[in-house]
C-alpha positions as CSV (number, residue, x, y, z in Angstrom):
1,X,0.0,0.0,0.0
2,X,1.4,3.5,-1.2
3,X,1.0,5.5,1.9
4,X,1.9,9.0,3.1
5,X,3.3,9.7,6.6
6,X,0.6,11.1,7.6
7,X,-2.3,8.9,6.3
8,X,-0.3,5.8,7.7
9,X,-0.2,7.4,11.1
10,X,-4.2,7.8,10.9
11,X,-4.7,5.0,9.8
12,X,-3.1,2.8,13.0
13,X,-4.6,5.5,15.5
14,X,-8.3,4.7,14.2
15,X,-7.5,0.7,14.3
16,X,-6.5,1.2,17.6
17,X,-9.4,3.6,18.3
18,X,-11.9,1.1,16.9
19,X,-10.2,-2.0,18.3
20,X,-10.7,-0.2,21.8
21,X,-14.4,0.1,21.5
22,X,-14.6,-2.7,20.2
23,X,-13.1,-4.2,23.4
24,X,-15.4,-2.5,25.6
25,X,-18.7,-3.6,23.5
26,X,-17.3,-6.9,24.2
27,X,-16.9,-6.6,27.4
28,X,-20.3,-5.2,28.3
29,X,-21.9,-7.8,26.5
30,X,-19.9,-10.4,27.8
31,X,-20.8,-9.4,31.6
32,X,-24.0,-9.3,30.5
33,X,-25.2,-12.6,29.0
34,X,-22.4,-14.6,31.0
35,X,-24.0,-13.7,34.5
36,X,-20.9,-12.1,35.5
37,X,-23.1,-9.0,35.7
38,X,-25.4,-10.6,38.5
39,X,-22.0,-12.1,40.3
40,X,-20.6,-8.3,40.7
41,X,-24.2,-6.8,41.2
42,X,-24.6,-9.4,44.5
43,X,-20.9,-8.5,45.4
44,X,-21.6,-5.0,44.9
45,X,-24.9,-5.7,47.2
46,X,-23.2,-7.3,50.0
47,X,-20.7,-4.7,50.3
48,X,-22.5,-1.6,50.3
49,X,-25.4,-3.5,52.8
50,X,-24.6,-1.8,55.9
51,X,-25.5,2.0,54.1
52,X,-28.7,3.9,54.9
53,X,-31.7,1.7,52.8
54,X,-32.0,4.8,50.5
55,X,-28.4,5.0,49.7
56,X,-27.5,1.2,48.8
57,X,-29.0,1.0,45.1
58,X,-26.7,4.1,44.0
59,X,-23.5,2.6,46.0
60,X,-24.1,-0.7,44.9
61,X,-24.7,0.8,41.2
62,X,-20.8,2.9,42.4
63,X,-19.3,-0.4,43.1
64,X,-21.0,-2.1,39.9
65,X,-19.0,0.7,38.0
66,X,-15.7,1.0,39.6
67,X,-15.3,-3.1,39.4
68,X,-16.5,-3.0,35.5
69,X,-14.5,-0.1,34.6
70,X,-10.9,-1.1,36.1
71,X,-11.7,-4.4,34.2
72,X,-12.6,-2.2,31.2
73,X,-9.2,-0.5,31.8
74,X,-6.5,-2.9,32.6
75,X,-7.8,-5.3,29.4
76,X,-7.5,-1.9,27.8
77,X,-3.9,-0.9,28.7
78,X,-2.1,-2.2,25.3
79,X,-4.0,-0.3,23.3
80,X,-3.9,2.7,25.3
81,X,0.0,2.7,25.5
82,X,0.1,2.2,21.7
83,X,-2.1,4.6,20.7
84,X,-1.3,7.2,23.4
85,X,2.6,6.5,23.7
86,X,3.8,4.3,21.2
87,X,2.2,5.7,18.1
88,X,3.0,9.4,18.8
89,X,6.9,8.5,19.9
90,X,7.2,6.7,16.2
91,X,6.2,9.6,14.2
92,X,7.8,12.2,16.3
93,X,4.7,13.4,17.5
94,X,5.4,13.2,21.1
95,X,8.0,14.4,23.6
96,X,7.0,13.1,26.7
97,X,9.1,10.3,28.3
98,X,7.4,6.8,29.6
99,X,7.1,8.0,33.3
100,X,5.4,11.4,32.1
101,X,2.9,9.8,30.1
102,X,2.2,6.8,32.9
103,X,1.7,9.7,35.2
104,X,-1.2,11.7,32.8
105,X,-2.8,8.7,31.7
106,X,-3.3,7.5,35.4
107,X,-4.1,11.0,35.9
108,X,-6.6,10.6,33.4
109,X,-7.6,7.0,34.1
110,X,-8.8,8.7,37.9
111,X,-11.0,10.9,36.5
112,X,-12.9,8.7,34.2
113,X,-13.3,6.2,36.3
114,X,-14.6,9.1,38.9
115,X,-17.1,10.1,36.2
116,X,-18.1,6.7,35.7
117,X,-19.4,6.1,39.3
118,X,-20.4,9.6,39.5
119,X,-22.6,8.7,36.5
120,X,-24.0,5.4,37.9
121,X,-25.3,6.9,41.1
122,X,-27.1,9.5,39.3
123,X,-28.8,7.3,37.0
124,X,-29.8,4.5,39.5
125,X,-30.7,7.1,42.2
126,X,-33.1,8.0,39.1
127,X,-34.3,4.6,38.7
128,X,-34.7,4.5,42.3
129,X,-36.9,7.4,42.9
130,X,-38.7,8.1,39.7
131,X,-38.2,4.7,37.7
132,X,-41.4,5.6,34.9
133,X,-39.4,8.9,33.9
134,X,-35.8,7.6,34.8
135,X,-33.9,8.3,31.6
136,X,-35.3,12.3,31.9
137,X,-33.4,12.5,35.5
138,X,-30.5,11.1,34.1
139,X,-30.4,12.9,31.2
140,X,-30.9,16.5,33.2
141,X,-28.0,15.4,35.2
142,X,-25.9,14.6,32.2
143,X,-26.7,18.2,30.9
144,X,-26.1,19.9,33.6
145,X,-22.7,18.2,34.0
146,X,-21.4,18.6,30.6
147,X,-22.4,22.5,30.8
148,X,-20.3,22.5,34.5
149,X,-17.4,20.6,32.8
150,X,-17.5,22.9,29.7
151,X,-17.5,25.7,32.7
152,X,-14.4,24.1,34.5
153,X,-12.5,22.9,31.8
154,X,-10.1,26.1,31.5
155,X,-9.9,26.7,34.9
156,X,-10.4,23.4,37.0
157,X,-9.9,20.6,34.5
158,X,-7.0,21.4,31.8
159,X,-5.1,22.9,34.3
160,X,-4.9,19.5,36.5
161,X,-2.6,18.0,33.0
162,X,-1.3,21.4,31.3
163,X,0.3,24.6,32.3
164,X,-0.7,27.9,31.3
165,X,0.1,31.2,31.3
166,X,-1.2,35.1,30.5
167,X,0.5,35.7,27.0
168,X,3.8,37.3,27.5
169,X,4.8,38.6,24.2
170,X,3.4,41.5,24.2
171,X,3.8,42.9,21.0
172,X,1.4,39.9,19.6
173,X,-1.0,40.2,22.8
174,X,-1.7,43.5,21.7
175,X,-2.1,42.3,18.0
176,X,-4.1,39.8,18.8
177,X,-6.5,41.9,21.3
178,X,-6.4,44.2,18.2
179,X,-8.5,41.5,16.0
180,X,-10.7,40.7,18.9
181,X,-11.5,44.5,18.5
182,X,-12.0,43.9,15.2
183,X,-14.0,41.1,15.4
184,X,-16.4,42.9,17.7
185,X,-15.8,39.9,20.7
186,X,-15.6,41.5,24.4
187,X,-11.7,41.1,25.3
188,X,-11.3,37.9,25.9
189,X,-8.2,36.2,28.1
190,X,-5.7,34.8,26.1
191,X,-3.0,32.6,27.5
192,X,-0.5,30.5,26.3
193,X,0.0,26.9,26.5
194,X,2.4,24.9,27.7
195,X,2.8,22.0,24.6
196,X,6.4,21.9,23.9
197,X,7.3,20.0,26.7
198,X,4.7,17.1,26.1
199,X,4.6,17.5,22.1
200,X,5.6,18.6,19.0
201,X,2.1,19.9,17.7
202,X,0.6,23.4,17.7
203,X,-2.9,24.3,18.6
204,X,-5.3,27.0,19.5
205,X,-8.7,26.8,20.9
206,X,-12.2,28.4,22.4
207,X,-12.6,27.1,25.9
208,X,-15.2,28.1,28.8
209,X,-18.0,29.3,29.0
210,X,-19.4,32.8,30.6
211,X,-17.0,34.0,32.8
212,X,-13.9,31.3,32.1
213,X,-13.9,31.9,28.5
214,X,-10.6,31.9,27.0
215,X,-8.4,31.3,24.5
216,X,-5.4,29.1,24.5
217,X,-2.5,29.0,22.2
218,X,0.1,26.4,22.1
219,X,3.9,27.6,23.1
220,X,4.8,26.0,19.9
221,X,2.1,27.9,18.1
222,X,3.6,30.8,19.3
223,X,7.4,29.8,19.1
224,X,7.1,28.9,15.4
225,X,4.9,30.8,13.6
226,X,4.6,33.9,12.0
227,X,2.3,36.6,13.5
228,X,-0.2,36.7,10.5
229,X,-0.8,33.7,10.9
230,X,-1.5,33.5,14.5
231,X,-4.0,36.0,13.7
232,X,-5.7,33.9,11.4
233,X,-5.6,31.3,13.6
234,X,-6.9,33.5,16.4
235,X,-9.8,35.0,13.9
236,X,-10.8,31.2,13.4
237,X,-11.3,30.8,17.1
238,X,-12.9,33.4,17.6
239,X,-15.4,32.5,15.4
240,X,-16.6,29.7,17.8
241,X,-17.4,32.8,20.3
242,X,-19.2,34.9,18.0
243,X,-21.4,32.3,16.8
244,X,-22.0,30.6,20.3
245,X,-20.5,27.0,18.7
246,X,-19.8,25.6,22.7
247,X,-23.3,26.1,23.1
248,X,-24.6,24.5,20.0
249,X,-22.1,21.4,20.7
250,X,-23.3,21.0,24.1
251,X,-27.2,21.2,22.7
252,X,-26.1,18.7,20.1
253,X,-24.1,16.6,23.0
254,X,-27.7,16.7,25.1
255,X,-30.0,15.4,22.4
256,X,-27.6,12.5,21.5
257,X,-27.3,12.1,25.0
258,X,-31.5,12.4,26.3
259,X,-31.8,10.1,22.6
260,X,-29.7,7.4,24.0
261,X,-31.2,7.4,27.4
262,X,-34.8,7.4,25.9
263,X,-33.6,4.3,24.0
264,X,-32.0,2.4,27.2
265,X,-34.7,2.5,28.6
266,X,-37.2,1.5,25.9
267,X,-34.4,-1.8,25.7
268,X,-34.2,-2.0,29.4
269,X,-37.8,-2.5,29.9
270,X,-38.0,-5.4,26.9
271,X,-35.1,-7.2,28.4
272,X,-35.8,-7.1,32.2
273,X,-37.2,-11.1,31.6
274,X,-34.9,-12.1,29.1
275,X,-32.0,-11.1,30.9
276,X,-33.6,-12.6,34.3
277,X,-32.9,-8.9,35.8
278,X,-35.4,-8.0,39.4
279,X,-36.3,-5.2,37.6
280,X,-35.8,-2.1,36.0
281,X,-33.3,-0.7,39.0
282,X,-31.5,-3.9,39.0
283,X,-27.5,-2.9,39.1
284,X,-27.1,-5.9,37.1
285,X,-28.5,-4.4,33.8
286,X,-26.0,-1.6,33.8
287,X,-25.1,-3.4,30.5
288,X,-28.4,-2.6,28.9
289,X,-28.1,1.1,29.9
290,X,-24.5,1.6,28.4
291,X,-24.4,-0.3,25.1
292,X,-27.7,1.5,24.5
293,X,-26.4,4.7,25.0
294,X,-23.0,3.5,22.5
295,X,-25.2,2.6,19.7
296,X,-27.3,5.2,19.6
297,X,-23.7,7.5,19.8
298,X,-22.6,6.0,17.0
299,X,-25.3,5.9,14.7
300,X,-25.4,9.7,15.2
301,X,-21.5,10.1,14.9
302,X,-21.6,10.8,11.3
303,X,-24.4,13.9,11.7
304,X,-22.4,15.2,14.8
305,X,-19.2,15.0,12.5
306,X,-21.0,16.8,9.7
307,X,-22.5,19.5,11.8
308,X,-18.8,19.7,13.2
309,X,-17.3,20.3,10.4
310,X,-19.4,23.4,9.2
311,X,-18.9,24.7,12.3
312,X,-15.1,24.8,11.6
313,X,-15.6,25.8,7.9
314,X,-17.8,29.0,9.0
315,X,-15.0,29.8,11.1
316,X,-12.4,29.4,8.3
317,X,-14.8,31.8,6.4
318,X,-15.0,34.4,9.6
319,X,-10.9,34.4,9.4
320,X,-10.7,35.1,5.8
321,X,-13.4,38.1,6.1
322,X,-11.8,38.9,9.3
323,X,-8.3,39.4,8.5
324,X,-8.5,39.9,4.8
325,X,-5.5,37.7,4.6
326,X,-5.6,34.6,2.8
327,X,-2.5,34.5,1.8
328,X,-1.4,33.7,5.2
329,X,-4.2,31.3,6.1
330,X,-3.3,29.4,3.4
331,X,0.4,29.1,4.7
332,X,-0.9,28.5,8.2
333,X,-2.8,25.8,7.0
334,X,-0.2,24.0,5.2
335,X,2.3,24.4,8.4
336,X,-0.1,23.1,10.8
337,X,-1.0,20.0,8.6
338,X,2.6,19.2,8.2
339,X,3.3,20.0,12.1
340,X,0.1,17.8,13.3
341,X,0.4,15.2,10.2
342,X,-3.1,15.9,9.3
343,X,-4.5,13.9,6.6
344,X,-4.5,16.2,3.4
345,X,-7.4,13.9,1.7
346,X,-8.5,11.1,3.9
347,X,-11.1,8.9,3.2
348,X,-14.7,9.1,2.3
349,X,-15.2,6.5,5.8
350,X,-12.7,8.1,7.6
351,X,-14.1,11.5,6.8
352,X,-17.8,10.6,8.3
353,X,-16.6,8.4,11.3
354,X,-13.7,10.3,12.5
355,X,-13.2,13.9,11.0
356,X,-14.7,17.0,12.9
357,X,-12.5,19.2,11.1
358,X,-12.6,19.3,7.1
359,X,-9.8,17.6,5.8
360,X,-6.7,20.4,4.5
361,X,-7.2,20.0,1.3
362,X,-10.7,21.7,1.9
363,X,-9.9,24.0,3.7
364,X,-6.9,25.5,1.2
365,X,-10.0,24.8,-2.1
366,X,-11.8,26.9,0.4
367,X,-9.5,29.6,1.0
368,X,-8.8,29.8,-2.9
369,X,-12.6,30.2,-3.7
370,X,-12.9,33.0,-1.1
371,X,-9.9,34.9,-2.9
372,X,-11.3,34.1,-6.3
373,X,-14.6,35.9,-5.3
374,X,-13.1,38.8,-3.9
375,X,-11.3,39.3,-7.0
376,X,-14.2,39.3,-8.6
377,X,-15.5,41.5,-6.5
378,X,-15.9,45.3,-7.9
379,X,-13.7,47.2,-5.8
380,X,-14.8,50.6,-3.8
């Protein structure tokens, strides 16, 4: 097979990507129809027993998760060294030594696995206490956490794995507080962030909400490129602000999310006999509740992608009318797809399953057409 760097490097990060789900709908469904479900749910029972009668379904549902998930995890641990270590030390990607990676993916590993029984005592507290309108509880919970971790996530979360800083070149602070102007966006922080010491990429991106709002820019971005086009990178961000796209991705993240919920529990309630479950609450059909949840995730992946992508490609457009400079987009474009070994023209699969950017070679067809109608354009 005639491969480019950069399209062999996807290529083994999706296989590894889909091998890893893979291994965790097996899992699921293993635990499920081998009774190994109902032998951690009575475990899970007998330990949580001497609790308050009101609190044992959601421990025991706690206890259900933190068993399944550091199963889930340890059969998981090739992959995640290959495709979070391995893979990214092969093709010069990363910079971090084995002992600083082992120390952010356990890092990592806690909070997940924190989430995960987080998330299972909400939902069977639900089941517990309102089990005809279950999924709605759960779901209100699951929106109001994803808007609280879209709220943290500059302040609380990113910082716990990255380091940042108030822009210290002032000459291009100024600059780019100048386009924010421009752009008619209230001032918003910029900081820079700490990359270089974990990677070789560059990035920039919109993140918080309300009053944590920011934007962040790699100290590689910063180190290595030109100021024009910073700016354009900067104008594409800011794009996401003007048009409110955290907003419209968490609405989009709550209607796949209140979607799959609605569907667990249509399944849940068809497979309570089948699956010899007590009942709708019963800790063992945690099974039924997740793999609904995946399915319905996935057959919406390739709308969420698509809606994704015009987000990015109406911020593309904002930095071109913004900055007036495609010229430089252009070269920005090319130097971060070389720096990030982003796929120029991946596949028409690849695109739907995976992308939530458009691929380069869009994005440079689009920068073309937008200087082809401004030439066309009757001047002033």
């Amino acid at each position: 097979m005639n491969e480019d760097k950069a399209t062999r490097y996807h290529r083994l990060r999706r296989r590894a990507v889909t091998l890893g789900v893979t291994w965790r709908v097996l899992l699921l469904a293993g635990l499920l129809f081998s009774g190994l479900s109902h032998t951690i749910r009575d475990a899970s029972e007998a330990l949580t027993a001497p609790a308050p009668v009101w609190l044992r379904l959601p421990l025991a549902a706690c206890a259900w998760a933190l068993a399944a998930a550091l199963v889930h995890d340890i059969g998981a641990l090739p992959l995640s060294v290959y495709g979070g270590f391995t893979l990214d030390r092969r093709y010069g990607l990363s910079r971090q030594s084995a002992a600083e990676w082992w120390k952010d993916h356990v890092r990592a590993s806690g909070v997940g696995l924190a989430l995960a029984m987080f998330a299972a005592m909400w939902v069977y507290a639900a089941l517990a206490i309102w089990p005809a309108r279950w999924w709605i509880a759960a779901w209100g919970g699951a929106v109001g956490a994803g808007v609280a971790a879209a709220w943290a996530a500059p302040v609380l979360l990113l910082p716990r794995f990255y380091h940042f800083v108030p822009l210290e070149n002032e000459v291009l602070r100024r600059r780019l507080l100048a386009l924010a102007d421009k752009a008619h966006v209230p001032a918003l922080g910029i900081f820079e962030w700490r990359l270089s010491d974990r990677t070789s990429r560059t990035n920039a991106a919109l993140t918080g909400i309300a009053r944590t709002r920011r934007i962040i820019v790699s100290d590689t971005l910063v180190a290595d490129y030109p100021p024009e086009e910073i700016e354009v990178i900067l104008a594409h961000e800011l794009a996401h602000h003007v048009h409110h796209d955290i907003w419209r991705g968490l609405a989009v993240e709550g209607l796949v999310t209140g979607a799959g919920l609605w569907f667990a529990d249509a399944l849940l309630r068809l497979a309570v006999v089948p699956l010899g479950l007590r009942g709708l609450s019963d800790v063992a059909g945690i099974p039924v509740i997740v793999l609904s949840t995946m399915a319905v995730s996935f057959f919406a992946l390739p709308a969420v992608n698509a809606l994704s992508r015009a987000h990015e490609r109406r911020a593309d457009r904002f930095a071109l009318d913004t900055t007036r400079n495609a010229e430089a987009f252009i070269s920005a474009m090319r130097r971060l797809g070389a720096r990030n070994l982003a796929e120029e023209t991946p596949a028409w699969a690849a695109r739907v399953l995976f992308c939530t950017h458009p691929p380069i070679s869009d994005r440079l067809a689009l920068a073309r057409a937008w200087t082809a109608e401004e030439g066309r354009r009757p001047q002033d």
